[in-house]
TIVO-147557 format. One record per residue (C-alpha): residue number from 1; x, y, z; residue in one letter. Coordinates in Angstrom, 1 decimal. Each point is the difference from the previous one (the first is absolute). Example, Ala and Ser with C-alpha at 12.3 -4.5 7.8 and 13.67 -1.06 7.14 Angstrom:
2
  pos      xx      yy      zz  code
    1    12.3    -4.5     7.8     a
    2     1.4     3.4    -0.7     s
//
This chain:
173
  pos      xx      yy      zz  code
    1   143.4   117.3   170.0     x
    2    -1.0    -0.6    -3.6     x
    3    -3.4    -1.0    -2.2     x
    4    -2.1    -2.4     1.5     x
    5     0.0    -2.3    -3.2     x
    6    -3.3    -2.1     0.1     x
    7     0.2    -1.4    -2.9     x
    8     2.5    -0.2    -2.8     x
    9    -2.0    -1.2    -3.6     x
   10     1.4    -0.2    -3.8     x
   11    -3.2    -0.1    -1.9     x
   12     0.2     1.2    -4.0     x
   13    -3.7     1.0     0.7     x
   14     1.2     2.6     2.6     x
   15    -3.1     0.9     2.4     x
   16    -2.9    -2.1    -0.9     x
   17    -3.6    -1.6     1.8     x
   18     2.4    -2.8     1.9     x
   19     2.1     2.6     1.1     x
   20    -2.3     3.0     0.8     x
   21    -2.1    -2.5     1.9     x
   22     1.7    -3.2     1.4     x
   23     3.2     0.9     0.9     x
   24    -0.6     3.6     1.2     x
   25    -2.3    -1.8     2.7     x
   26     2.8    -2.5     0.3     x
   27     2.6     1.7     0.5     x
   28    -1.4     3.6     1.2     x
   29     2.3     2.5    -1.4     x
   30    -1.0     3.7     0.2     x
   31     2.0     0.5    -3.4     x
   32     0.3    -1.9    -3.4     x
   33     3.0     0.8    -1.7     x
   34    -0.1    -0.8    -3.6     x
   35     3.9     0.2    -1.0     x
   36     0.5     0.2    -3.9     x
   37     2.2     2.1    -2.2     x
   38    -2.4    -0.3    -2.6     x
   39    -3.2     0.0     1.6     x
   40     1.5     3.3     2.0     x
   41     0.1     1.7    -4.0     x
   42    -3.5    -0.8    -0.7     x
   43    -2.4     2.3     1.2     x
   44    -3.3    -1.7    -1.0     x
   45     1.2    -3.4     1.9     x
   46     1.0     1.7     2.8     x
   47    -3.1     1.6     0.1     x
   48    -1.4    -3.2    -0.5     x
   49     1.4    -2.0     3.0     x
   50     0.1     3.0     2.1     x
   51    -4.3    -0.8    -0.2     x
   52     0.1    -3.6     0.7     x
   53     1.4     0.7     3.2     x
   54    -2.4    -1.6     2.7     x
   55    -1.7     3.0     2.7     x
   56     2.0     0.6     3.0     x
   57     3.1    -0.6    -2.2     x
   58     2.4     2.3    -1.7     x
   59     1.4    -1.2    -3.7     x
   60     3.3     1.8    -1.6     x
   61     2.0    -0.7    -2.7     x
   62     3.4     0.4    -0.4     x
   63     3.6    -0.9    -1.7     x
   64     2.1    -2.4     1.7     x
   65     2.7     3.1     0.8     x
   66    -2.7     1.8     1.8     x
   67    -0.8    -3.4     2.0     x
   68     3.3    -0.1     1.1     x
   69     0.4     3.8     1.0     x
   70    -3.6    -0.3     2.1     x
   71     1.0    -3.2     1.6     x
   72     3.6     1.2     1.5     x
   73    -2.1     3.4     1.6     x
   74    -1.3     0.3     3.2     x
   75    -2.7     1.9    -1.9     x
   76    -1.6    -3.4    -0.6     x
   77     0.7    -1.7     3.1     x
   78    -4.0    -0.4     0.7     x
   79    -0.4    -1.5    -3.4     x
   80    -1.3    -3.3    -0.1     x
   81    -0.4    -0.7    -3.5     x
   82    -0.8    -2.8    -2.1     x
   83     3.0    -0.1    -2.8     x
   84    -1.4    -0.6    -3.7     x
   85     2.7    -0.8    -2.9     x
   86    -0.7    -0.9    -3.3     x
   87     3.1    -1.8    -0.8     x
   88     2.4    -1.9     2.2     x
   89     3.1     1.9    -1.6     x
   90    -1.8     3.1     2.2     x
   91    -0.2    -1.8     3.0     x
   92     3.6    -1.3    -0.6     x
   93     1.0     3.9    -0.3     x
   94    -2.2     1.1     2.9     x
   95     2.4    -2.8     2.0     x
   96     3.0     1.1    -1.3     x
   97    -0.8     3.3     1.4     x
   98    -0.5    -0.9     3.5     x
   99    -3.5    -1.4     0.3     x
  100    -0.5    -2.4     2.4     x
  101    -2.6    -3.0    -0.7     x
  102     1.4    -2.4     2.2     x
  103    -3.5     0.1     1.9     x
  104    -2.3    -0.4    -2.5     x
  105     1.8    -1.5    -2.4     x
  106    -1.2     0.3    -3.7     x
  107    -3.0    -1.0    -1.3     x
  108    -0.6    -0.3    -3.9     x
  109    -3.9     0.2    -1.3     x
  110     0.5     0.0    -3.4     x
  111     2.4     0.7    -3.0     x
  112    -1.2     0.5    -3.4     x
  113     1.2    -2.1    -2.6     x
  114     1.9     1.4    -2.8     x
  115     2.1    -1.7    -2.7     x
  116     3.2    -1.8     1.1     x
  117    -1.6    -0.6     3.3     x
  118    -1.0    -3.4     1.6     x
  119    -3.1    -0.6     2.2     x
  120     1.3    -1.3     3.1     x
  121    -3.6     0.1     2.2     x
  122    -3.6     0.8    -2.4     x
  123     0.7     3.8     1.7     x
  124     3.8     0.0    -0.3     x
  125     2.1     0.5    -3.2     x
  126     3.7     0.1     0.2     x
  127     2.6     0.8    -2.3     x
  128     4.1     0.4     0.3     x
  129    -0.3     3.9     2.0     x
  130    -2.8    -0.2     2.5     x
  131     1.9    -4.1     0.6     x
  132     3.2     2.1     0.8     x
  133    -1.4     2.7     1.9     x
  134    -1.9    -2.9     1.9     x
  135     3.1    -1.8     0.6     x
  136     1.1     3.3     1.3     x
  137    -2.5     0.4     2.8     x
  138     0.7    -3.2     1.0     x
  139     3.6     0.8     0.4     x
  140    -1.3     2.5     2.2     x
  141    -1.4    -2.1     2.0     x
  142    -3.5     0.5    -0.7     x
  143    -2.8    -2.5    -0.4     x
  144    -1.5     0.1    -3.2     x
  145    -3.6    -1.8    -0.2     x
  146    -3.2     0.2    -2.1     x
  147    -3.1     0.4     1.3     x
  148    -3.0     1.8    -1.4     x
  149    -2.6     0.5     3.3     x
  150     0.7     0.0     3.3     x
  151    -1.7    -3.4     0.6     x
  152     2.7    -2.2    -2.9     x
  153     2.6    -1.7     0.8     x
  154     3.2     1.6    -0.3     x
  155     1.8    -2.0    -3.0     x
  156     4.1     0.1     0.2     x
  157     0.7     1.9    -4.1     x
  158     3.9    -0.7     0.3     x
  159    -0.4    -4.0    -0.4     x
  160    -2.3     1.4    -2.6     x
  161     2.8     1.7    -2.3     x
  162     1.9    -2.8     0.3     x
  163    -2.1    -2.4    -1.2     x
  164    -0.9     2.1    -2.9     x
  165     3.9     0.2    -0.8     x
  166     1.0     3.1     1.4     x
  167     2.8    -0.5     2.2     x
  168     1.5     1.9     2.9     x
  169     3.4     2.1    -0.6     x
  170     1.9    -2.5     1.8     x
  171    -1.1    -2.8    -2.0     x
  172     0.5     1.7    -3.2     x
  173     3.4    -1.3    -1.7     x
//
């Protein structure tokens, strides 16, 4: 027996109202798990997001090692969290360590724009890493989707990349 996952989320705004509210009556967890190396080093945003937390529910925040360790113990077995990355190279790396998302796929709120990045969706920017470690979790065979709330549709992101020129490994020459 493992986590329950209930939901598995890569949002660069972490724990927030759509979060806190929506999807925690969504999806029901009894656990947000905020996963971030750097978020894990900050004590005031940790502080922060451990607050936002709806009642009834439980918020940590921790590095991607530490997900990994919790996950593989029967410790955590009762766990049923909701998974919050900032990045998709995290959730890549949370994969790659023997996380299994195959159930709920992954679902990507939003990612900040920075430079050298390309807006795929008005919520979604995309530049060469998180396209590679998005490529990667669908060579895990993993669903990868956007969807802000509950009630949207789920939008496909990988025809996404492509169409804003960022090509899968295999079709790279």
């Amino acid at each position: 027996m493992t986590m329950d996952i209930r939901l598995a989320r890569i949002d660069s705004r972490l724990l927030h109202g759509q979060v806190a509210t929506v999807w925690t009556k969504t999806v029901s967890p009894n656990r947000i798990l905020v996963v971030s190396d750097v978020v894990a080093q900050d004590e005031l945003r940790k502080m922060l997001i451990v607050q936002a937390a709806p009642p009834g529910v439980r918020a940590n925040v921790i590095t991607v090692d530490k997900m990994i360790e919790i996950y593989h113990s029967p410790l955590f077995d009762g766990v049923k969290p909701l998974v919050l990355t900032d990045t998709p190279q995290s959730m890549a790396r949370l994969v790659a360590g023997g996380l299994d998302f195959k159930a709920t796929g992954i679902d990507i709120g939003s990612l900040a724009y920075s430079a050298g990045m390309v807006m795929v969706t008005n919520a979604i920017a995309v530049g060469p890493a998180e396209a590679a470690a998005l490529y990667q979790l669908q060579a895990a065979g993993l669903t990868i989707f956007a969807q802000k709330v509950p009630t949207d549709k789920k939008v496909d992101v990988m025809p996404l990349l492509a169409k804003n020129g960022f090509e899968a490994p295999s079709q790279i020459k």
